[in-house]
N, C-alpha and C positions, 0 to 999 in steps of 0.2 A: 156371344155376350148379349146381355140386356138389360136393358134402364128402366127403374122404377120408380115412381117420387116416391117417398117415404117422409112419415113425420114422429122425430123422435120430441117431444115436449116435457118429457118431465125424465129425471133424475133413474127413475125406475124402469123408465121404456128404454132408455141406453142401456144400463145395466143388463135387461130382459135380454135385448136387439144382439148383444154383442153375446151373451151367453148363446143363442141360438146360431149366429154364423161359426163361431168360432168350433164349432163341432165338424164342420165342413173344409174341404183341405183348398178348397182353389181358392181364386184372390178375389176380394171382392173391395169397391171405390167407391169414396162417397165422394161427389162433387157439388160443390158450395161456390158459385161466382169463378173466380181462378184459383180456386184451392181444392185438391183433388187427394185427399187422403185414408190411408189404409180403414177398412172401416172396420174390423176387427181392432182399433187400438181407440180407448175409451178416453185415454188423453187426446188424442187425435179431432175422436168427435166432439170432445166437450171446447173445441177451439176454433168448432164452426160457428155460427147464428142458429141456433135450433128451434127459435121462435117462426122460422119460414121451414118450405118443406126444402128437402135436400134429396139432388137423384142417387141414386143405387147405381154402379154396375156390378150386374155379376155375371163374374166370368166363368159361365157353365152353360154344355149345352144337352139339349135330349132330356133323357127322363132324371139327369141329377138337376137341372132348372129348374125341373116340373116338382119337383119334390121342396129343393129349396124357395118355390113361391109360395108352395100350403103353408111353410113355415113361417115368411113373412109376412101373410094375409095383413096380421094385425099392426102392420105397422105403415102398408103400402096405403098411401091415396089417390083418388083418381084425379 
């Protein structure tokens, strides 16, 4: 597993965000303060504060990681 901040801010980067995980079969978590939910569900995410950033887990390891971080370059922050 591995944590990433990510920042979804606008309507179209969730939209985008979830179109690209959902192509991926393992689980992936967004956690928000003590709320910790599927990040594949767009009601889910729209029920965090998406004004701050929000961590990632995802749960993969080896070269399916390495493949699903190119994909989320544009949404990860440092």
């Amino acid at each position: 597993m591995k944590t990433v901040s990510i920042s979804l801010n606008s309507i179209d980067k969730v939209k985008a965000f979830v179109n690209d995980i959902s192509k991926y079969d393992f689980d992936f978590d967004l956690v928000s303060g003590r709320y910790v939910i599927d990040a594949k569900s767009i009601m889910g995410i729209f029920s965090l504060d998406l004004s701050k950033p929000i961590n990632l887990n995802v749960h993969a390891e080896g070269n399916n990681l390495d493949e699903v971080l190119k994909v989320l370059a544009p949404y990860i922050i440092d």
